[in-house]
N, C-alpha and C positions, 0 to 999 in steps of 0.2 A: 281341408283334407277330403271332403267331401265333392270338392269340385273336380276333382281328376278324371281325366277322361284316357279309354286305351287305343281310342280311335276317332279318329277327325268328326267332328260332330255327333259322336258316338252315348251314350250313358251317362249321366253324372248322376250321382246317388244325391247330391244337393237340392235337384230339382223339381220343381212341385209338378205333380199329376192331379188328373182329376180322376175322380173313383169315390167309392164308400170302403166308410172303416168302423169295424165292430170294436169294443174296447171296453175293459172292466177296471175297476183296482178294487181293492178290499183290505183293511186297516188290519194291522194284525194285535199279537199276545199283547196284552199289558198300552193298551190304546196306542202304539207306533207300530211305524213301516207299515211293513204288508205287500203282497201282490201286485201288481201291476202287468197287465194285456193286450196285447190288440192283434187283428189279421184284420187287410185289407187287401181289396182288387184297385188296379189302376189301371187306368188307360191302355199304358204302353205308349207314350208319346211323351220326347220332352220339347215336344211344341204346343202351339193353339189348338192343334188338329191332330187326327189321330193320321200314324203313317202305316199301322198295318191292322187286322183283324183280331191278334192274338190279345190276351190283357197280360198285365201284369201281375204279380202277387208277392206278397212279403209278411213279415210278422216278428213280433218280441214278445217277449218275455224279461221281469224282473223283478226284484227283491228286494225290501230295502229293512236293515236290522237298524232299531234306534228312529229317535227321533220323533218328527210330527205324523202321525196317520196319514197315510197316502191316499184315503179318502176320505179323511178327517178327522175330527174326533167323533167315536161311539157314545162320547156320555156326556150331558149337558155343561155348559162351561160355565162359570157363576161370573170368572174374572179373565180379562184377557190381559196379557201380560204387556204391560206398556211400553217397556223399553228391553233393546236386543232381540225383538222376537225374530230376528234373521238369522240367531244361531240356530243351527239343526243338527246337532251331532250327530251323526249318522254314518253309517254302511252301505252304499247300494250296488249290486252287481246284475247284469243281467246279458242278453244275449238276441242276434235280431237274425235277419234273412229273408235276401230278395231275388226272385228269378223272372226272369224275362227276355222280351225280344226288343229290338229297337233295327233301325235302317242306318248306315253311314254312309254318306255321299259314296265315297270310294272304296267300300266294303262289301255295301248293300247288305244284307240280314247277318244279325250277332246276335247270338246267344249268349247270354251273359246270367251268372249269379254274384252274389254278394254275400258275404255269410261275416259276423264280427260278433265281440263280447267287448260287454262298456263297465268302467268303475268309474262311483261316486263317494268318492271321502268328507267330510264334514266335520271341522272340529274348530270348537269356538270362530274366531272368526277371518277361517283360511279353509277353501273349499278347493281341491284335489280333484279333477277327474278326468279323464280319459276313454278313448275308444280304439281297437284294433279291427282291422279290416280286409280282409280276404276274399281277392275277385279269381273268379276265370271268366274270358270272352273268347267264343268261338265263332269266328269268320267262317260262314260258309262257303261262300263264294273260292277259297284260297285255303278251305279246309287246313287252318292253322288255329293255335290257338294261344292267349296273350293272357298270364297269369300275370297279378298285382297283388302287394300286399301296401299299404298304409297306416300309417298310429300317429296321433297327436296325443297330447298330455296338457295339461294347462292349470294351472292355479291363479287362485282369486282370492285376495286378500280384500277387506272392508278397513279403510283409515277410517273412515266416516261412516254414520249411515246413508251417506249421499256422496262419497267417493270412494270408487274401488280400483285396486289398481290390479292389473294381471301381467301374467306372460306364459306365452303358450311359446311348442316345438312342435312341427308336424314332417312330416317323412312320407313321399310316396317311393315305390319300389318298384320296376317296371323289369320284370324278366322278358330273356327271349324269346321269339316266337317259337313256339314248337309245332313241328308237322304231324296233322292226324293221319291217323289210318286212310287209304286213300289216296293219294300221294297229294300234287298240288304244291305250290312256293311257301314255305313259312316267312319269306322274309320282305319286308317292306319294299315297295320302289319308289324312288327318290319323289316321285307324285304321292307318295303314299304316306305322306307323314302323319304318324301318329301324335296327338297333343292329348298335354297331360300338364292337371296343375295342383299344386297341397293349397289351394288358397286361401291366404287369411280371411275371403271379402268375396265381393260377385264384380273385383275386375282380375280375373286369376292372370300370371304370370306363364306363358306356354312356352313347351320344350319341345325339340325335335330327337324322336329315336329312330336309329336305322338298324336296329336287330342287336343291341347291345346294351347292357345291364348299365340303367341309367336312373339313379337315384333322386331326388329332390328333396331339398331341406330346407326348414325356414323355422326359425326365432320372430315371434311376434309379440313387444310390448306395449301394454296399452293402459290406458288412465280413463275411467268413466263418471263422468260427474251427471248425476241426479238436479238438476237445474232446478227443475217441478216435477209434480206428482205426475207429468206423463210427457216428461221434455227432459232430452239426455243428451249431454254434448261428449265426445268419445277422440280424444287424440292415440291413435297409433302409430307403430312405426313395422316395415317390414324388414329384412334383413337374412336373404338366402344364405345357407352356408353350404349349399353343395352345388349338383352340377349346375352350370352359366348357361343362357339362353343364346343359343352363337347369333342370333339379331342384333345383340347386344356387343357384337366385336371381340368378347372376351372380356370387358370390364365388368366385373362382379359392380363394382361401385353403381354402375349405373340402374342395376336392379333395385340397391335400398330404396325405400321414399318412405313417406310419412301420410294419413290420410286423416283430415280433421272432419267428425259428422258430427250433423244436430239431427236427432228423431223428435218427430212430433207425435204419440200417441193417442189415438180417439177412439 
């Protein structure tokens, strides 16, 4: 979900920047949850290089009722709990927001923000959580502007403490261009194609819009085995159920596939 873009090499809130980040957490009532913070400046570039002078900025905020201390525990531990210590029954809610600038080949400068609220459930051993997500990007060049909205949901069940199995839903939402004040085209030219992906992964699936309410949706199951203490081998599978990628001819079929990783953590 994160990978969606609302203009050809334009944003993705997926991508790493470089910048500093301030950030706190603080344990709360009765040694659970607690607070959690951050604000950071970034770049403004999602390259190696920066492509303009402005930075970036964003920040959260969130909450978590229940559970293990978000900054630990306050009071010495005599015994640690040998087995199940991955259940965390818990509540967390909280809330984020990102403004900036970026350059798109065919755009050139976009103003863009990002604003969402995220929920984390916790109960014995089936974890619940989700994020919803609310863009506008304003094309200066074409004085138009391209509102998005996106949400994934996902749940993660533990069989094992070394295999967990999930399935997420994710949805992006791409409204039409609207005209700013100003006048100028709000609407795409056939060189102008917008790409946009909900992607399970970092090889996203891209769609083409020409100024009409184009949704994307995807079901993604997946099994994660715990091999070693820093080695995960993860079979998924994808399986779009909304609009088709017309590259693809019209066969939805050709969209499913399946990707098997091994990480090596160090």
């Amino acid at each position: 979900n994160a990978q969606y873009q609302t203009t050809s090499g334009g944003f993705q809130l997926g991508n790493p920047q470089s910048g500093f980040e301030l950030f706190g957490a603080q344990t709360g009532f009765r040694n659970q949850g607690g607070v959690e913070y951050a604000v950071g400046l970034v770049n403004g570039s999602n390259r190696m290089y920066d492509d303009n002078s402005q930075k970036d900025f964003y920040a959260s905020a969130g909450y978590k009722f229940g559970g293990y201390g978000v900054s630990g525990s306050r009071e010495e531990l005599t015994e640690l709990k040998a087995t199940d210590n991955y259940i965390d029954n818990s509540v967390s809610i909280g809330g984020f927001g990102y403004i900036g600038r970026s350059r798109s080949p065919l755009m050139g400068e976009v103003r863009f923000n990002r604003w969402g609220l995220r929920a984390d459930i916790s109960i014995q051993k089936l974890n619940v959580y989700g994020a919803y997500v609310h863009g506008a990007d304003a094309m200066m060049s074409r004085r138009s502007r391209q509102k998005s909205n996106g949400y994934f949901i996902e749940g993660d069940y533990v069989i094992l403490p070394w295999i967990i199995a999930l399935v997420r839903y994710d949805q992006v939402l791409l409204g039409q261009p609207m005209v700013q004040m100003g006048g100028g085209s709000g609407m795409l030219m056939p060189s102008e194609v917008a790409l946009f992906s909900a992607s399970a992964g970092p090889t996203p699936v891209y769609h083409t819009m020409a100024g009409d309410i184009l949704p994307n949706k995807r079901l993604v199951p997946a099994l994660v085995f715990a091999i070693r203490a820093n080695i995960t081998l993860t079979l998924e599978g994808i399986f779009p159920t909304g609009q088709m990628d017309p590259s693809m001819l019209g066969n939805l079929e050709m969209q499913k596939r399946g990707r098997i990783g091994l990480k090596f953590y160090f």
